[in-house]
Phi, psi and omega in degrees: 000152183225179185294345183293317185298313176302309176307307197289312174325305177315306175265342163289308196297340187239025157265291180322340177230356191003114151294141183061041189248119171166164169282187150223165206286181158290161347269134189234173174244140176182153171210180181226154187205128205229144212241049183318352189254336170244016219358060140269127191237134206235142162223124186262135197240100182282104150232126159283109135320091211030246182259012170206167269249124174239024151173123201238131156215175164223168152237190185104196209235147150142179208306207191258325165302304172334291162337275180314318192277331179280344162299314189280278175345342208239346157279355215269307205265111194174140167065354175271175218264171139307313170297328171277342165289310174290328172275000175255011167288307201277342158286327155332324195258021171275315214306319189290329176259336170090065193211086165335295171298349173260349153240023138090241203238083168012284238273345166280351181304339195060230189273353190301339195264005159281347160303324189332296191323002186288309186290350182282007178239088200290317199300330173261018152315305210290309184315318191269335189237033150301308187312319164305304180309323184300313162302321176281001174242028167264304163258025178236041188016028190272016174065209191310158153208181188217156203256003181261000000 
């Protein structure tokens, strides 16, 4: 199989199943976060466990990259630090612009690295890494943010 096959499987399956698509109850950490170019609209849901993250879901609308990627993102991030989470925004947001040095090595991403095949579409970047910003203004408290 190769990545184009991989990519596509990857995001059907997890449009189609979405994971963690639920609220979570307060006290929480959350933002919304919004696409005005596909209208996709994400609400990222936080709870913290001491210092790491014991339980991340979302709700909302948007295509299926959208979809797929905050569903891979909210398993990704589960049991992880604030700090470890904010630094895999930013290789998630090399990997996705295709700025190599900031994401380091594909292959330690797991399924995350089947979003790569994203960049060969510049129009769906913003889709696949809304769920990122959103999170990341989810726990840095900076509320709504938008991909425009």
């Amino acid at each position: 199989m190769d990545l184009k096959d991989l990519y596509r499987d990857v995001i059907v399956d997890h449009n189609r199943s979405p994971r963690n698509f639920r609220q979570i109850e307060p006290p929480r950490k959350d933002a919304e976060g919004f696409n005005p170019l596909c209208g996709d609209k994400l609400h990222v849901y936080i709870s913290m466990q001491d210092d790491r993250i014991g339980d991340i879901s979302f709700e909302g609308s948007g295509c299926a990259i959208s979809v797929a990627s905050a569903s891979l993102m909210t398993e990704t991030l589960k049991g992880k630090t604030e700090a470890e989470a904010l630094a895999l925004f930013e290789r998630m947001h090399g990997l996705l612009t295709g700025d190599n040095e900031a994401a380091g090595d594909a292959t330690e991403l797991g399924k995350l690295a089947a979003l790569s095949g994203v960049r060969e579409y510049p129009t769906r970047v913003k889709c696949a890494s809304l769920c990122w910003h959103t999170m990341k203004a989810a726990l840095t408290g900076t509320g709504t943010i938008t991909t425009e």
